[in-house]
C-alpha positions as CSV (number, residue, x, y, z in Angstrom):
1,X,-48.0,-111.9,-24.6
2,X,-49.7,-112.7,-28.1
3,X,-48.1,-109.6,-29.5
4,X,-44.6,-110.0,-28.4
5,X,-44.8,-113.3,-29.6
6,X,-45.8,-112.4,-33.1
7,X,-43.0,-109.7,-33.4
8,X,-40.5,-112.1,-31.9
9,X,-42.0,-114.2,-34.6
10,X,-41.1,-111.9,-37.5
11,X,-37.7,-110.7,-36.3
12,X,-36.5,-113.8,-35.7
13,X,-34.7,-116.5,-38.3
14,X,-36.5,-117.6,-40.8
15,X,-38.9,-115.5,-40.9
16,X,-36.9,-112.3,-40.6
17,X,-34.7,-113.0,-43.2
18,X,-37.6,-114.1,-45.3
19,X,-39.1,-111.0,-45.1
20,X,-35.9,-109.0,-45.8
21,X,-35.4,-111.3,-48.9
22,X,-39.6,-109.9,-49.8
23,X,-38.9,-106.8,-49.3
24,X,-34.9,-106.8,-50.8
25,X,-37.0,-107.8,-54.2
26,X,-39.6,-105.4,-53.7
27,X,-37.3,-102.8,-54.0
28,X,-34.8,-104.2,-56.6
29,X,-35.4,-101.5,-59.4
30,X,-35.1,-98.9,-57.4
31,X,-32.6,-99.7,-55.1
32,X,-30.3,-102.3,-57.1
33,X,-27.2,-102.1,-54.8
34,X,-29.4,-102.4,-51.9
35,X,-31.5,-105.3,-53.1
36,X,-27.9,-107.1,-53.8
37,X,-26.8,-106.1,-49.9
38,X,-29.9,-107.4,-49.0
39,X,-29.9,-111.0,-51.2
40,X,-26.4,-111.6,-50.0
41,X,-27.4,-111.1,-46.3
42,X,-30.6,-112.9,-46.2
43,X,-29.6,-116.0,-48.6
44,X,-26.5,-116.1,-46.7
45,X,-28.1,-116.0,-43.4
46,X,-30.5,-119.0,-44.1
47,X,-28.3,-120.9,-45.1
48,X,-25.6,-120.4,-42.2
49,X,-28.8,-120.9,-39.6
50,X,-29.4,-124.1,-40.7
51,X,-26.6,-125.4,-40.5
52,X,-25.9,-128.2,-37.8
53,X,-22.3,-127.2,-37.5
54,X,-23.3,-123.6,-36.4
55,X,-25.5,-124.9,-33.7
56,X,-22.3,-126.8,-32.5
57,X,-19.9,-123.8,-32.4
58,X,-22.6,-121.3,-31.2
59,X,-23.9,-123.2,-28.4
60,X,-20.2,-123.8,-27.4
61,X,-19.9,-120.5,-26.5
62,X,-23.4,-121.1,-24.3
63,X,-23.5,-123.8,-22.6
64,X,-20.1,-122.9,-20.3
65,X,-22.0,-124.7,-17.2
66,X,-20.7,-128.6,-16.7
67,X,-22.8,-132.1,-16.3
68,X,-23.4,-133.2,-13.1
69,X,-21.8,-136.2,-13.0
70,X,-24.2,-139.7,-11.7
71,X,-21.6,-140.2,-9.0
72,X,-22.7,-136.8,-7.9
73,X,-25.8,-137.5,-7.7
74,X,-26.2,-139.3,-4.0
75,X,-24.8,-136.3,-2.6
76,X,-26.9,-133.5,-4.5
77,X,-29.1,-133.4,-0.5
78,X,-25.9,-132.2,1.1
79,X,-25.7,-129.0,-1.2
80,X,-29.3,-128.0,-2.4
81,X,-33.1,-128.4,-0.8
82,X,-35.0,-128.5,-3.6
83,X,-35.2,-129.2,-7.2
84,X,-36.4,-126.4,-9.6
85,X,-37.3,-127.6,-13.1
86,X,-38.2,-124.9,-15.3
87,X,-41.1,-125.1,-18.6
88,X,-39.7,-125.7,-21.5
89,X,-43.3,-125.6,-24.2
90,X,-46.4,-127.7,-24.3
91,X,-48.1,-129.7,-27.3
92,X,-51.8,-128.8,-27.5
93,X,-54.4,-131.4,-27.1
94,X,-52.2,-134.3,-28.5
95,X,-54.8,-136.9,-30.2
96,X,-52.8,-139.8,-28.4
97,X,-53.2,-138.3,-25.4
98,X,-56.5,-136.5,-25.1
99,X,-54.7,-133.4,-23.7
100,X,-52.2,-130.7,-23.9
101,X,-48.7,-132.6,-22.7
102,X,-44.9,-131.4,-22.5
103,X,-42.9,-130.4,-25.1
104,X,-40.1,-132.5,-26.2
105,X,-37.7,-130.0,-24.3
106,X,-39.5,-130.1,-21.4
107,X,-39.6,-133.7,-20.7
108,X,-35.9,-133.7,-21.3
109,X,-35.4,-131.5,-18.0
110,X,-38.4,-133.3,-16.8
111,X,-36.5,-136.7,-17.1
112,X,-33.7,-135.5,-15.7
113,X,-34.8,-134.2,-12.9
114,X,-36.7,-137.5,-12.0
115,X,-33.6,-139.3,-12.1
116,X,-31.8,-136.5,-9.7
117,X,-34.6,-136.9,-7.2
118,X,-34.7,-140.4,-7.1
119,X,-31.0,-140.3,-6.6
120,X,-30.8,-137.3,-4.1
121,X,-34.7,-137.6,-2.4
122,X,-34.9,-133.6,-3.1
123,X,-38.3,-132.5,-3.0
124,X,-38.9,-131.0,-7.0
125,X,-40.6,-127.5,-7.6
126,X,-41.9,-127.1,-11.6
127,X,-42.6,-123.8,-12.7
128,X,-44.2,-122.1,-16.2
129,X,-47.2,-120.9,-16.5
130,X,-50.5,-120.2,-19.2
131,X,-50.0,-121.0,-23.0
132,X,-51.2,-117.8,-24.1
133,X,-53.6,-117.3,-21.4
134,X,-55.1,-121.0,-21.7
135,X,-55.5,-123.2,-18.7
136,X,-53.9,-126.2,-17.8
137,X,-50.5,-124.6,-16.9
138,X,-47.4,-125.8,-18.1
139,X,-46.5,-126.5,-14.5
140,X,-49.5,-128.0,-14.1
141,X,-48.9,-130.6,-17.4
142,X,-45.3,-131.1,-15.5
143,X,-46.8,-132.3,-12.8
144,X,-49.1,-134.7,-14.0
145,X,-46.4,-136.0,-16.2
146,X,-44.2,-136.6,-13.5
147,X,-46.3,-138.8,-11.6
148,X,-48.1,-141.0,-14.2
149,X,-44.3,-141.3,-15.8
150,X,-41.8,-141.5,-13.6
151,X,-44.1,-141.8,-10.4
152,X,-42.8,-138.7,-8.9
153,X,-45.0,-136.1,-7.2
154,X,-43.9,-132.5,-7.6
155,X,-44.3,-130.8,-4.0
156,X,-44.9,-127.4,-5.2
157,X,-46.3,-126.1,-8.8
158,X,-45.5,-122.8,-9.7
159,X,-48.1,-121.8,-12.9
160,X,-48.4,-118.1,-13.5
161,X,-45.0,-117.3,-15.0
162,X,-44.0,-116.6,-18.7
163,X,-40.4,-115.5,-18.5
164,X,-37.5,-117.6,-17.4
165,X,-37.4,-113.9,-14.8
166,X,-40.6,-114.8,-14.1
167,X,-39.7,-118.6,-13.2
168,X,-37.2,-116.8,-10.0
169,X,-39.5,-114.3,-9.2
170,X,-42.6,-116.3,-8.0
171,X,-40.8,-119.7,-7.4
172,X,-39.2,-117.7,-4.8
173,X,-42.4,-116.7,-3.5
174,X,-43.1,-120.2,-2.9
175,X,-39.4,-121.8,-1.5
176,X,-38.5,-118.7,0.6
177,X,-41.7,-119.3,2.7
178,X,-40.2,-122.8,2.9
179,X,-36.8,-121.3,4.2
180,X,-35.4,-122.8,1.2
181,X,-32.2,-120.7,-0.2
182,X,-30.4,-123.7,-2.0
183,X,-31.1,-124.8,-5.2
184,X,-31.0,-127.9,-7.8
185,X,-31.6,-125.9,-11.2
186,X,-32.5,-127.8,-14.1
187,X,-33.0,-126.3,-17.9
188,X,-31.6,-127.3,-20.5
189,X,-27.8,-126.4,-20.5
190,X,-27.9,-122.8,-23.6
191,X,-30.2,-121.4,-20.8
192,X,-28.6,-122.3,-17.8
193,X,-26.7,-119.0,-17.7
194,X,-29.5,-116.9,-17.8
195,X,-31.9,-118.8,-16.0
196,X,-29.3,-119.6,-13.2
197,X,-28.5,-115.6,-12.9
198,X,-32.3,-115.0,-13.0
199,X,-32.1,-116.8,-9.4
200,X,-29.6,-116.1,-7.6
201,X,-30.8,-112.5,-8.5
202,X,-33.2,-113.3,-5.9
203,X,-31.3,-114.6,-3.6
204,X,-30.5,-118.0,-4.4
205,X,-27.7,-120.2,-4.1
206,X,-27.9,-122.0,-7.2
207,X,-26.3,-125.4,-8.4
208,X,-26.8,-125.6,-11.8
209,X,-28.2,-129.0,-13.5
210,X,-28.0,-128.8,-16.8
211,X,-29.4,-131.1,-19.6
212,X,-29.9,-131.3,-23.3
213,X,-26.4,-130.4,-24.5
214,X,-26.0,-129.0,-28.2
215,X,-21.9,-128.2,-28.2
216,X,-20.9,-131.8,-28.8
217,X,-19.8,-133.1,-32.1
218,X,-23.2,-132.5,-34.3
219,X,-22.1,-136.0,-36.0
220,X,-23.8,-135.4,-39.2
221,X,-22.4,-136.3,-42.6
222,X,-19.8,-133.8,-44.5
223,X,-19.3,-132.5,-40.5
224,X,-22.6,-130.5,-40.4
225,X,-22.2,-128.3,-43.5
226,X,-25.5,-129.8,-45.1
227,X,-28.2,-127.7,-44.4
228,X,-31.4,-129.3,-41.8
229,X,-34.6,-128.2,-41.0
230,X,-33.6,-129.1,-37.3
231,X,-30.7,-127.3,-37.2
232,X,-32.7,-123.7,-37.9
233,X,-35.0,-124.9,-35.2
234,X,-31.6,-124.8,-32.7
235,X,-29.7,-121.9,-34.3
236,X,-32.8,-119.8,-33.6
237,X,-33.5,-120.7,-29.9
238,X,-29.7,-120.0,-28.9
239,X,-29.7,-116.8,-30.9
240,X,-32.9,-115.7,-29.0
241,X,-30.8,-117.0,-25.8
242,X,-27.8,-115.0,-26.8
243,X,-30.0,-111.9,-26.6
244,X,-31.8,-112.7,-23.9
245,X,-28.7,-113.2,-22.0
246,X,-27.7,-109.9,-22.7
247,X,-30.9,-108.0,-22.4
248,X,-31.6,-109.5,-18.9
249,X,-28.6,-107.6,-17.3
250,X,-30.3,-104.1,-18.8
251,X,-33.8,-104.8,-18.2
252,X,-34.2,-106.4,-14.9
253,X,-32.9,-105.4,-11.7
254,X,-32.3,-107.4,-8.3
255,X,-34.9,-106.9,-6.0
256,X,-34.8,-104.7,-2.6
C-alpha cells in the first residue's frame, strides 16, 4: 500500500499541481506557450482548491444522503441489527496519550455512532485495518476508544481492511455468520455513497447514517473566497471521493 499511497500523494492537490508548476518552469524556454497553459492551470487550481466556498458547492453534489433525525433514533432497532462504523485515519503515538488514537474524522463517526447505540441498543461493528502494515489496527484503536470514552463495547472488530470495498467485504464475513442482513452505516456523509454501495454490493440492506456534513453554508468571511489551509485539506478528500465513486463501479464487481 506504501506505493499507492505515494503516487496518490503526487497526483493529488497540492502536490500535483506543485509539480506541474516545477516542471511548467522547467520547461519555460523551450516551451513558452506551454509553460503559460501550465501557470494558468496550476496557479489557478491552488487557489480554487483552497477555497472554503468550493468545498461547499462540491460536497453539495456528494453528500445527496440525509441526517437521521434524533427522533429517529429510538426506532433505528426496528430497521437495522447492527451498527457498522467505518475508519476514518489514526494519529501515531500521540505524546498525550502514549499511543496511536483516532483521527479527528474518525471519532466524529465514532461519536456518532455512540450516541445512535445508546439510543437504539444496536450492537456496533468497527472496521479498518493496519496503518501501513503497523499493528494496533484502526479497528482496534476504535474500540478502545469507545469504551474508555463513551463506555461502549464494540461487539465485533473488523482489522484487516484498507479500502472502504474492503470495509464490506470482510465485515460481511463477520455479520453474515451472525445472520445479520440490516445495516446502520456510519461514515462521514461525502463517502456515504460509495461506502453505502460498497455494501449493499454484498448483500446488505443498508440505512445510511451519515455525519460530518461539509455542504452547509462554509460561514467564513467575504462567503468563503479567501483562501485556507483547511479548505485544501477538504477539496482534496472529496475530489479523491469523486473519483473513487466513479472508479468503484469499473473496478469492483458484486460477488457470486
Amino acid at each position: 500500500m506504501t506505493w499507492r499511497y505515494i503516487i496518490k500523494q503526487l497526483a493529488f492537490p497540492p502536490s500535483g499541481l506543485l509539480l506541474l508548476l516545477l516542471c511548467s518552469m522547467l520547461l519555460r524556454k523551450r516551451w513558452p506557450k506551454l509553460t503559460a497553459a501550465g501557470l494558468v492551470i496550476s496557479i489557478s487550481g491552488l487557489y480554487v482548491m483552497s477555497l472554503p466556498i468550493t468545498v461547499e458547492y462540491a460536497a453539495r453534489a456528494l453528500e445527496t444522503e440525509p441526517a437521521l433525525t434524533p427522533a429517529q433514533w429510538p426506532t433505528l432497532k426496528q430497521h437495522a441489527d447492527a451498527i457498522v462504523v467505518l475508519g476514518g485515519g489514526r494519529e501515531v503515538n500521540d505524546p498525550a496519550w502514549q499511543a496511536d488514537q483516532p483521527s479527528l474524522l474518525a471519532m466524529q463517526r465514532l461519536r456518532y455512532a455512540a450516541r445512535l447505540a445508546k439510543a437504539s441498543d444496536l450492537p456496533i461493528l468497527v472496521t479498518g485495518g493496519l496503518h501501513f502494515g503497523q499493528p494496533p489496527s484502526e479497528a482496534q484503536i476504535m474500540a478502545n476508544s469507545l469504551q474508555q470514552d463513551f463506555n461502549i463495547t464494540a461487539r465485533w472488530l473488523e482489522g484487516e481492511s484498507r479500502t472502504t470495498w474492503e470495509n464490506a467485504a470482510f465485515s460481511t464475513r463477520i455479520l453474515q455468520a451472525q445472520g445479520i442482513q440490516r445495516v446502520l452505516l456510519v461514515t462521514n456523509a461525502w463517502h456515504i455513497q460509495r461506502a453505502r454501495w460498497s455494501f449493499e454490493q454484498f448483500g446488505f440492506e443498508v440505512i445510511s447514517a451519515p455525519v460530518g456534513f461539509l455542504s452547509g453554508p462554509n460561514g467564513r468571511p467575504l462567503n468563503g473566497w479567501l483562501p485556507e489551509g483547511k479548505a485544501m485539506w477538504q477539496n482534496t478528500a472529496l475530489l479523491n471521493e469523486a473519483i473513487g465513486a466513479v472508479l468503484y463501479r469499473f473496478t469492483y464487481q458484486p460477488p457470486h
